[in-house]
C-alpha positions as CSV (number, residue, x, y, z in Angstrom):
1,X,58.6,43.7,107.5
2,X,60.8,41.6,109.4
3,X,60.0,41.0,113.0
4,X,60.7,38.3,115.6
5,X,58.0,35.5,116.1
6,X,55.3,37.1,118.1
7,X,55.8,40.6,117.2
8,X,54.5,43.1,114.1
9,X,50.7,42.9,115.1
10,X,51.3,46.4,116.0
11,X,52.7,47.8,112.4
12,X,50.4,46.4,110.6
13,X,47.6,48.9,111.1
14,X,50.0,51.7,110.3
15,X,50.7,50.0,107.1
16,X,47.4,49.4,106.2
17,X,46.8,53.0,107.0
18,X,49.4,54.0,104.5
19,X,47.8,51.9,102.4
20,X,49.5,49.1,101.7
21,X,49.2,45.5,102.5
22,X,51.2,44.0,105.4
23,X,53.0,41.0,105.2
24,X,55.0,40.3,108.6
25,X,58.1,38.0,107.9
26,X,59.5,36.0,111.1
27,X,63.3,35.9,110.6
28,X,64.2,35.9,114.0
29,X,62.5,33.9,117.1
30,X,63.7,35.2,120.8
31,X,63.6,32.6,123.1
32,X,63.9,33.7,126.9
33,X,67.1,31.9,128.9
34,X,66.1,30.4,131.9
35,X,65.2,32.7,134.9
36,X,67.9,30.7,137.0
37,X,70.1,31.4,134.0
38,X,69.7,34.7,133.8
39,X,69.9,35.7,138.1
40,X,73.1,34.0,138.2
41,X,74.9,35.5,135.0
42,X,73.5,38.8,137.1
43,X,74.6,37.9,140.1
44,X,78.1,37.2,138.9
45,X,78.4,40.6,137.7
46,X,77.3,42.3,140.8
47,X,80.2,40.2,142.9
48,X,82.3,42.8,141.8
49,X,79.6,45.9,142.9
50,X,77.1,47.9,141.7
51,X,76.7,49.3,138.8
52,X,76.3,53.0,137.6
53,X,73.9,52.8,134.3
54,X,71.4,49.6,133.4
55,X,71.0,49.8,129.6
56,X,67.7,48.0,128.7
57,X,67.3,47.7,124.9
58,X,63.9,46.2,124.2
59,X,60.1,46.0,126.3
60,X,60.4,42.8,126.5
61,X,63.8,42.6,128.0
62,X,62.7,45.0,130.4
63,X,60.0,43.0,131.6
64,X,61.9,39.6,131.8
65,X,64.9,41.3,133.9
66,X,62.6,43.3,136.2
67,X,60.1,39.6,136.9
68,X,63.1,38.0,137.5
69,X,64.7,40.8,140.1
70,X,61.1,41.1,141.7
71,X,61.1,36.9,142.3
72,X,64.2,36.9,144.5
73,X,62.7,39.6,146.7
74,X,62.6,43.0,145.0
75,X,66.4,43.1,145.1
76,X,66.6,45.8,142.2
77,X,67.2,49.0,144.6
78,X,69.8,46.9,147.2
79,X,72.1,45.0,144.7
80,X,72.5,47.2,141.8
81,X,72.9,50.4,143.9
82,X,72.1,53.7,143.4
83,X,72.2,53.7,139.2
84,X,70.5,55.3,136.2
85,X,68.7,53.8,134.1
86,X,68.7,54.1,129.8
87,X,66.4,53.1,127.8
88,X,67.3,52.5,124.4
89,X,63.4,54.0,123.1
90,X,60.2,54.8,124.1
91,X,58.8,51.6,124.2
92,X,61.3,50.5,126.3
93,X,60.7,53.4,128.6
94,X,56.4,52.9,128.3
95,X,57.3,49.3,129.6
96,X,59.6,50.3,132.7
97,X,56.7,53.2,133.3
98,X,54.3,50.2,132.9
99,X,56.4,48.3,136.2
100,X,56.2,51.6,137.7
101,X,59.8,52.7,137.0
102,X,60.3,56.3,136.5
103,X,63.2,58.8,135.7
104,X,64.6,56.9,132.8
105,X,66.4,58.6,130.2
106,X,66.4,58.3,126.6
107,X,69.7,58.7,124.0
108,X,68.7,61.1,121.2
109,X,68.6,58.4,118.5
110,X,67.3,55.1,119.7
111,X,70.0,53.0,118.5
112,X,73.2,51.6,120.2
113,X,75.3,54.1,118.5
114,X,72.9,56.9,120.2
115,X,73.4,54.8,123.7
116,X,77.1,55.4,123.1
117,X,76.8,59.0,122.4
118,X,74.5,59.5,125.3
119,X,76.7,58.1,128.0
120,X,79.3,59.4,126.8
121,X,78.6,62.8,127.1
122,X,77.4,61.9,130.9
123,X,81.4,60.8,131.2
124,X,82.4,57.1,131.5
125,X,85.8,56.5,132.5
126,X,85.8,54.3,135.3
127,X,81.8,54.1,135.3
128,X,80.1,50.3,135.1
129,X,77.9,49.9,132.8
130,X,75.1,47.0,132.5
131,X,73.6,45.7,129.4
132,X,70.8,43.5,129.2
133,X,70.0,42.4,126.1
134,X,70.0,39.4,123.3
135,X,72.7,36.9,123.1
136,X,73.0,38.0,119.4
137,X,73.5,41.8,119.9
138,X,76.1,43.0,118.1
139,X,79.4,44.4,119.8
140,X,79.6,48.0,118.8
141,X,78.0,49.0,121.2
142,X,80.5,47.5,123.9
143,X,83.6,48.5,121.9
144,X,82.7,52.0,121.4
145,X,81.5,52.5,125.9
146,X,84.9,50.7,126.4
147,X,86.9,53.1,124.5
148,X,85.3,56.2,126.3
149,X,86.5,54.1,129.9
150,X,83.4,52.3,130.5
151,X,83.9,49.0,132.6
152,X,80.9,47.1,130.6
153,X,79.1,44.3,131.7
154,X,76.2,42.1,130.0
155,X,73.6,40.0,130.8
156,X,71.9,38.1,128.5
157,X,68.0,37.6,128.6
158,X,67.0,36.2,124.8
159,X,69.2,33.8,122.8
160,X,68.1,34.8,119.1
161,X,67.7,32.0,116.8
162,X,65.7,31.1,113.2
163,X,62.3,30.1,114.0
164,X,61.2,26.5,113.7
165,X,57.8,28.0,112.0
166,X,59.0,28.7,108.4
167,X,55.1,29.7,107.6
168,X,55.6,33.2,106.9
169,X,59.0,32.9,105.5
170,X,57.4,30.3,103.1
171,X,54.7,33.0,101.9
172,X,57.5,35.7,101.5
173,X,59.2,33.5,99.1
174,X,55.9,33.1,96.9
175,X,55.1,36.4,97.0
176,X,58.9,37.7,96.1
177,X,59.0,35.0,93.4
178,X,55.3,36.7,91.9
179,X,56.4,39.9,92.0
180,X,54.0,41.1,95.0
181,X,56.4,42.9,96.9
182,X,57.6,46.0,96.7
183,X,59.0,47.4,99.9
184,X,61.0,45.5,102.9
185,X,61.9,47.0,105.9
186,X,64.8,44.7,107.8
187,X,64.2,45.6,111.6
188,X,67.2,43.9,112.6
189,X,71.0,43.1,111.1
190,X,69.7,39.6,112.5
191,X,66.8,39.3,110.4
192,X,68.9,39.8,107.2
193,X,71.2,37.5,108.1
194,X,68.9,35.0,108.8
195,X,66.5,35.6,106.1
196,X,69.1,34.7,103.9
197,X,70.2,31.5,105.8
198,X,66.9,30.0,105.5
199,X,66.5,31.5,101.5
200,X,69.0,28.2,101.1
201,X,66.2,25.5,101.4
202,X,63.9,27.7,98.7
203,X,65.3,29.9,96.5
204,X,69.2,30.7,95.1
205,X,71.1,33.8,96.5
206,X,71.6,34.4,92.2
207,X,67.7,34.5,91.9
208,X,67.0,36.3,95.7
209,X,69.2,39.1,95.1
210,X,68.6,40.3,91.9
211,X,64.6,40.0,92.8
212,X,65.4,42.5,96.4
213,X,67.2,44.8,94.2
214,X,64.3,45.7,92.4
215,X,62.2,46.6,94.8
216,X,62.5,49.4,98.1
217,X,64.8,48.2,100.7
218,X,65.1,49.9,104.4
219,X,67.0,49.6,107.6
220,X,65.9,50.3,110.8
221,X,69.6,51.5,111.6
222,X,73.0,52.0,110.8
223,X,74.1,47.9,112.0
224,X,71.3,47.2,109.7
225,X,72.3,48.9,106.9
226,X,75.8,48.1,107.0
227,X,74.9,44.2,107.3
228,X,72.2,44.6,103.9
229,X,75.3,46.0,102.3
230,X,77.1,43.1,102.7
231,X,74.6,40.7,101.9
232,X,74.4,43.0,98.6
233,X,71.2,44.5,99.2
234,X,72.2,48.2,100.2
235,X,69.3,49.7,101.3
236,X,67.4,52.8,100.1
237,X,66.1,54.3,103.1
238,X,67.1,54.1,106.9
239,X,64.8,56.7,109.4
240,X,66.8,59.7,111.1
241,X,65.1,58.3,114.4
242,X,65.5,54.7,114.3
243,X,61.8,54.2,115.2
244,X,59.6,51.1,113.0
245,X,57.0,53.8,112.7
246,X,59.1,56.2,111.2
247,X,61.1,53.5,109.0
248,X,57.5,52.6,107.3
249,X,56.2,55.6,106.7
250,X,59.7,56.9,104.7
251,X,59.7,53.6,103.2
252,X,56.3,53.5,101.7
253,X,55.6,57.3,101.1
């Protein structure tokens, strides 16, 4: 599985419980911006107002944006107004019920495509909409609430970039070359991309390719997907739900 630096402690049970053996791969590190950073790129987007929907697409995130508000004074309920909030799965919406925030709804598929389709059925046009999320997202999400009359807005927490620990990478590329793996599941378009970037210190594209196609490839999404597709590694599998759990138990059933 690929997961940022920090994360996957939580999957590998499950996968042990399948019976399998885990192997996390960090392919991604998130490093939080600045909180100073962060309150002014806010800040600048509440010049022009408050904002209808906050869109908070990871725990994490969700904790970062809501230390940061609660630092300058709690200044969540005067500045942004009287919103809704979205979270884009339950995770997201266990952490904001963690920091005691409640009536937060959930898309039907937990993916930014299922964000789209959710606020859009809630009508858009002319409605501002706040995301906070990675520096890396990708912009489908954006295009598709602008087309629908959204006024979108976005405030970065993480900048996503390829982790200076190439440990784990390292073993994946020993254990790939042996023949010991025989399922990946890509959590993130981010983490295919990069996995290949930093394949170009220790193996070939000719020989990584050929050696993925052989064994069970899954996406955690449809931005996934599409990206392993290009990097000529279509996958085999990608979960109705969009949920890790879900993906690994399709995956290695």
């Amino acid at each position: 599985m690929t997961r940022p630096v920090g994360q996957g402690e939580d999957t590998i049970k499950l996968v042990k419980e399948i019976g399998w053996k885990p192997l996390i791969v960090h392919t991604v590190e998130l490093r939080a911006r600045k909180e100073s950073e962060i309150f002014t790129e806010l800040s600048g987007v509440l010049t022009w107002g408050p904002v209808d929907w906050l869109v908070l697409m990871s725990p994490n995130g969700a904790q970062l944006l809501f230390n940061i508000l609660k630092s300058h004074g709690n200044l969540l309920p005067s500045v942004l107004g009287d919103f809704e909030m979205l979270a884009v799965g339950p995770r997201t919406k266990e952490a904001l019920a963690k920091l005691g925030v409640r009536d937060v709804h959930l898309p039907d598929k937990f993916s930014s495509m299922g964000i789209a389709d959710f606020l859009s059925n809630q009508g858009l046009v002319g409605k501002r909409v706040l995301l906070a999320r990675s520096s890396s997202a990708d912009n489908s999400l954006t295009r598709a609430l602008v087309k629908n009359g959204a006024l979108v807005e976005t405030v970065n927490l993480y900048d996503s970039v390829i982790p200076s620990d190439c440990t784990s990478f390292k073993r994946f590329i020993d254990e790939i070359r042996s023949g010991n793996i025989q399922a990946i599941l890509f959590t993130s378009s981010s983490s295919a991309s990069n996995l290949f970037s930093m394949s170009n210190d220790y193996i070939s594209l000719d020989e990584l390719v050929p050696r993925l196609r052989r064994i069970r490839i899954g996406a955690i999404g449809p931005v996934t997907a599409r990206k392993l597709s290009e990097l000529g590694i279509p996958p085999n599998i990608m979960p109705e739900t969009f949920i890790i759990d879900d993906a690994l138990r399709e995956l290695l059933s």
